[in-house]
LOSEZA-889381 format. One line per field, with one value per residue (C-alpha): residue number from 1; residue in three letters; x, y, z. Coordinates in steps of 0.02 Angstrom, whole numbers. Example, Ala and Ser with C-alpha at 12.3 -4.5 7.8 and 13.67 -1.06 7.14 Angstrom:
! residues 2
lodren <- c(1:2)
lose <- c(ALA:SER)
u <- c(615:684)
v <- c(-225:-53)
w <- c(390:357)
***
This chain:
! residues 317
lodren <- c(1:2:3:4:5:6:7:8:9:10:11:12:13:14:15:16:17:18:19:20:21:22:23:24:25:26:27:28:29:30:31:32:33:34:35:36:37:38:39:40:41:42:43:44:45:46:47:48:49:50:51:52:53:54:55:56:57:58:59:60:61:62:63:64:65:66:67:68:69:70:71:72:73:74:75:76:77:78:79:80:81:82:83:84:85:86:87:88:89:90:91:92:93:94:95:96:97:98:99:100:101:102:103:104:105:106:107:108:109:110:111:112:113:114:115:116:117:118:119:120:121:122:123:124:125:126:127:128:129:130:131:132:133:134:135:136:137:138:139:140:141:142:143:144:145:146:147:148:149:150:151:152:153:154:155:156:157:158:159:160:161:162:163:164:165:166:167:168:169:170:171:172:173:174:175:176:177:178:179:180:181:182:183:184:185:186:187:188:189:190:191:192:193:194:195:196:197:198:199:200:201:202:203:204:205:206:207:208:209:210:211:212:213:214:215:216:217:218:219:220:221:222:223:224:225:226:227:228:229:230:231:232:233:234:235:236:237:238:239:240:241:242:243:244:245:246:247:248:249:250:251:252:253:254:255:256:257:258:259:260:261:262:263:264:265:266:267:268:269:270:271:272:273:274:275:276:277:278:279:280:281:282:283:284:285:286:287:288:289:290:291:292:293:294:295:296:297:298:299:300:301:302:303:304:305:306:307:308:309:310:311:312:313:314:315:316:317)
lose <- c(UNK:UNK:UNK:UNK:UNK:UNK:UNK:UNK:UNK:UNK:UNK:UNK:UNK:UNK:UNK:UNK:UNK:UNK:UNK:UNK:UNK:UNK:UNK:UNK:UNK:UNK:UNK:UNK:UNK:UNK:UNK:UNK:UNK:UNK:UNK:UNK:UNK:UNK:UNK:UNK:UNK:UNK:UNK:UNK:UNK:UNK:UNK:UNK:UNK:UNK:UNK:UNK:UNK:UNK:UNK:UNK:UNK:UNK:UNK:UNK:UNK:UNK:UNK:UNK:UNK:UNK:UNK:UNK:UNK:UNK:UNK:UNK:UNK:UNK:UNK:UNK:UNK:UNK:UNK:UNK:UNK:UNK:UNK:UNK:UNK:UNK:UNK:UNK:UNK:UNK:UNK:UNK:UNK:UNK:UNK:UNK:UNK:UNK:UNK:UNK:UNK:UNK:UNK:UNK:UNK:UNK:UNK:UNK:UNK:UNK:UNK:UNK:UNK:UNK:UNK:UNK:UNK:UNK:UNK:UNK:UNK:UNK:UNK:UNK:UNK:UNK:UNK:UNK:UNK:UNK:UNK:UNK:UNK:UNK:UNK:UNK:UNK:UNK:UNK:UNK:UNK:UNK:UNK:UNK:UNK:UNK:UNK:UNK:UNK:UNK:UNK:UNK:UNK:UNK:UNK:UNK:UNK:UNK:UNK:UNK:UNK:UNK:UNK:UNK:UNK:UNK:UNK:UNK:UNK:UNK:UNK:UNK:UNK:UNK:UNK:UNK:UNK:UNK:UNK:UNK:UNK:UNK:UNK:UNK:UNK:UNK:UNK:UNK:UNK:UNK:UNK:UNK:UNK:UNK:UNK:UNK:UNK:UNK:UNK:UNK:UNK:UNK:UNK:UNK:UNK:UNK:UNK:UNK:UNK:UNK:UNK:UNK:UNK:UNK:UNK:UNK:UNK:UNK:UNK:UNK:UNK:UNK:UNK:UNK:UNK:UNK:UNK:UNK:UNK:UNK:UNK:UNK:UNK:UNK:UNK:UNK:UNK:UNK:UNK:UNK:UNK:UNK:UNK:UNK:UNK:UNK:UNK:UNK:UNK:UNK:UNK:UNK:UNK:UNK:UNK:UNK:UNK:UNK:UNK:UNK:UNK:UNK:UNK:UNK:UNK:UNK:UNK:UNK:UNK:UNK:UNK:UNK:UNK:UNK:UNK:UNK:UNK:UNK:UNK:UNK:UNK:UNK:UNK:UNK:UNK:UNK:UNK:UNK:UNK:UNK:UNK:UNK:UNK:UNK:UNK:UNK:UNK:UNK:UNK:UNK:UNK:UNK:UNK:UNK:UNK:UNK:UNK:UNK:UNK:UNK:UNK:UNK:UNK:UNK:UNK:UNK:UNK)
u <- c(0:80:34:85:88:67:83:223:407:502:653:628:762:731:831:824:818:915:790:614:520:413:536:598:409:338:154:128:240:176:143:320:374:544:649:806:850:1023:992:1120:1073:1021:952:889:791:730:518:377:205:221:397:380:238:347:490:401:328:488:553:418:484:373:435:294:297:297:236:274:363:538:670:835:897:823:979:1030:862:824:981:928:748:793:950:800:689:579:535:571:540:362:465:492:616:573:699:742:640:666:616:458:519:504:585:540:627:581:615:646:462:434:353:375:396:388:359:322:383:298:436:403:243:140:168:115:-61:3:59:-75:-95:-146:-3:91:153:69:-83:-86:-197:-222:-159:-128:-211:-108:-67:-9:-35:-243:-266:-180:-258:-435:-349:-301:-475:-546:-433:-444:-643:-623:-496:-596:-426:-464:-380:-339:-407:-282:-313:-215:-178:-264:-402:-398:-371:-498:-677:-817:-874:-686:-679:-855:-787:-619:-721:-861:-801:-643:-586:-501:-490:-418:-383:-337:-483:-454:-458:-619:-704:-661:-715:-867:-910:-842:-969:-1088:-1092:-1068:-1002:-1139:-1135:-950:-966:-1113:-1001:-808:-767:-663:-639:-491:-488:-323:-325:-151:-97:-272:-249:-363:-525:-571:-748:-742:-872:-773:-862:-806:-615:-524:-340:-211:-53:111:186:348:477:536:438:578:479:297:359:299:211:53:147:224:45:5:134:109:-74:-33:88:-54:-152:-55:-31:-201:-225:-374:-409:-364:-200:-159:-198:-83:41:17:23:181:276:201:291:456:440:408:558:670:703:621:518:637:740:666:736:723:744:587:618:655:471:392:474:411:259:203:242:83:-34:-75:-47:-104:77:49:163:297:295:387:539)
v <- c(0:163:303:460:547:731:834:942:911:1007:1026:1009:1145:1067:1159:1134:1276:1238:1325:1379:1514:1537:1620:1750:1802:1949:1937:2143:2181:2041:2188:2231:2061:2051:1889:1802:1617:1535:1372:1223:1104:1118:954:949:822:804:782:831:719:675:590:510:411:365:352:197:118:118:11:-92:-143:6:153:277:453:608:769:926:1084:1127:1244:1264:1185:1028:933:829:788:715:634:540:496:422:319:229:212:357:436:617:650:754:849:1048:1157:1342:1447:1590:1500:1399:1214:1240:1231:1213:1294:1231:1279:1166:1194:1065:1079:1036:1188:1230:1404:1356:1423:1363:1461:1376:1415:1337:1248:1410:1340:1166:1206:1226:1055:952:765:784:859:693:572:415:440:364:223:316:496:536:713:743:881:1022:1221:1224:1293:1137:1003:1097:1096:909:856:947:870:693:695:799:657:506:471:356:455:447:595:615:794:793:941:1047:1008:1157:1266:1207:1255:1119:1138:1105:967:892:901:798:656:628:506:476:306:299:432:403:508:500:481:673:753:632:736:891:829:762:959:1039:938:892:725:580:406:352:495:494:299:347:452:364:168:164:253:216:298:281:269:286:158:71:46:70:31:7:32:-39:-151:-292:-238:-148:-226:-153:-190:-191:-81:-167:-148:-99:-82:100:226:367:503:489:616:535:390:438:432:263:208:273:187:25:46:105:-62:-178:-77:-78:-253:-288:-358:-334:-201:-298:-335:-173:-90:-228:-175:7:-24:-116:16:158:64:51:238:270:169:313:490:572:511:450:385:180:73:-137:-265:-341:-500:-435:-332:-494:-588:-451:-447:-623:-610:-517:-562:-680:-635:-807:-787:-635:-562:-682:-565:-448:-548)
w <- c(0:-76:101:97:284:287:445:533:511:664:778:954:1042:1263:1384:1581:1700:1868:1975:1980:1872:2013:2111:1990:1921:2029:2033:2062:1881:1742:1637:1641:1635:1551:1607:1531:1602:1588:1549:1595:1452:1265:1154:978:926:770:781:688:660:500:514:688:608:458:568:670:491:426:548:531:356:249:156:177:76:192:88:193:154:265:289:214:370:318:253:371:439:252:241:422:350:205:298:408:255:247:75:65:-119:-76:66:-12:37:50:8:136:265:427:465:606:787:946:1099:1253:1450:1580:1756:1925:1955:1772:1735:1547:1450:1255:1101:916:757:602:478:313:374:339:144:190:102:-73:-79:-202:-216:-424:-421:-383:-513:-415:-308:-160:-87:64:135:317:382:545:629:516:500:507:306:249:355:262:124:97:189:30:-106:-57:-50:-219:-294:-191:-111:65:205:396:479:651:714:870:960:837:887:1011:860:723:741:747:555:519:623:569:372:428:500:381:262:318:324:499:640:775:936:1118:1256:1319:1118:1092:1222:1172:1001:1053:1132:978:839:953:892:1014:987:902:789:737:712:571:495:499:439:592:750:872:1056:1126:1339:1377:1483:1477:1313:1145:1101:914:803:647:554:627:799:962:1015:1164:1171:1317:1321:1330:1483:1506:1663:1619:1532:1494:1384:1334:1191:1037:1080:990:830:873:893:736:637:700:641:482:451:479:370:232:261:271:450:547:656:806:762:679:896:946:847:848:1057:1060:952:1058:1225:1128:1119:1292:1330:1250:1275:1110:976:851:959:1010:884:846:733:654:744:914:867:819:997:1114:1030:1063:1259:1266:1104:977:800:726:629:520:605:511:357:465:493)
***
């Protein structure tokens, strides 16, 4: 199955503040608040939706397409996508333009003070799937700048293109209507318990009503697991436990790719959570989210210390 995965492509910049914000913020002069921390660590890691999806897949034995646009700082993240497998042909450059990222300064209470420059994903919307020499058997919608998650909802109704609608924390953002025209008709959504609620308020449709309008709905639980809807009936399936969780950073994605494998594999829905779930544990396990990494037969051993994949899974090794 030929997927292409659209979404953000970023750099994560995480520093660690020694002390406490709390103690240098006066309450009586916020509106002359003007504060400069010295940090005592500095990590880049490369992120973005769209490749820590691709990022899991390809381990998984796929080479899914990611179309995005990037910065002209965007070398040597290419040059590490492609090395595990990943397809970067649909990833444009912008000229004069930064890759989106992240800056984020967390202190010893774990409070945070971050901030998100888009870059080149304010282009991501001219990207166009008939503009592609192959078109894809299905197209991933995940997180991206608002006008082109609209934007590629439109073009794959428009082009009858089956897609995965994953909103994720733009769901905040997008208005209900928005978020309504996603889900109708896609052919797999699939969001965490907490964004299904917000959901929920935003199209004031229920469970019932998003299952009349999606072939398959999957509500991830965190460490209580998934539960699926599909026209194979309701399955709920258990995490993979794991003796240390490092970084939850990413483990949505993980989840995501799994799913996507069996998919394009065509296992059922069952197996697809199972795998998505394991992959989202070996992310935990690991400090960033392109950072947990296996062979496809230590994947396939793990796997069967907690479920039964009737041997499908054998196409893996």
């Amino acid at each position: 199955m030929d997927i292409v995965i659209t979404g953000s492509v970023a750099y994560d910049y995480l520093m660690t503040f020694p002390g406490y914000f709390r103690e240098h913020i006066l309450a009586d002069r916020l509106e002359r608040l003007s504060l400069s921390f010295l940090v005592d660590s500095l990590i880049r890691q490369r992120g973005g939706i769209a490749p820590n999806i691709a990022y899991t897949m390809a381990l998984l034995g796929e080479r899914p397409r990611v179309m995005a646009t990037v910065g002209t700082d965007f070398d040597e993240y290419r040059v590490w996508l492609e090395s595990k497998g990943v397809d970067t042909s649909l990833i444009k450059a912008i000229a004069g333009d930064f890759t989106a990222s992240f800056f984020a300064t967390t202190d010893r209470a774990n409070s945070q003070i971050a901030s998100f420059y888009p870059g080149a994903m304010k282009f991501a919307s001219e990207l166009r799937f008939s503009e592609l020499p192959q078109r894809p058997d299905l197209v991933v919608i995940s997180p991206n700048e608002p006008g082109a998650m609209r934007a590629h909802v439109r073009e794959c109704k428009e082009l009858d293109i089956p897609y995965f609608y994953d909103p994720g924390q733009q769901i905040v953002r997008v208005e209900g209507d928005e978020l309504r025209e996603g889900i109708t008709g896609c052919a797999l959504l699939v969001v965490n318990d907490y964004e299904f609620a917000i959901l929920e308020k935003k199209t004031g449709w229920g469970l019932k009503g998003v299952l009349q309008r999606v072939k398959t709905l999957i509500i991830t639980r965190g460490a209580d697991g998934a539960s699926v809807y599909s026209d194979e009936g309701t399955v709920n399936v258990l995490s993979v436990p794991s003796d240390h969780i490092v970084d939850p950073t990413g483990v949505g994605d993980a989840f995501r790719g799994g799913v996507l494998t069996g998919m394009a594999r065509g296992w059922n829905w069952k197996l697809c959570a199972q795998v998505g779930a394991l992959a989202a544990t070996y992310c935990l396990e690991q400090k960033g989210a392109q950072s947990h990494n296996f062979t496809r037969t230590e994947f396939v051993t793990r796997f069967r210390r907690t479920f039964d994949d009737g041997g499908f899974l054998e196409s893996l090794c």
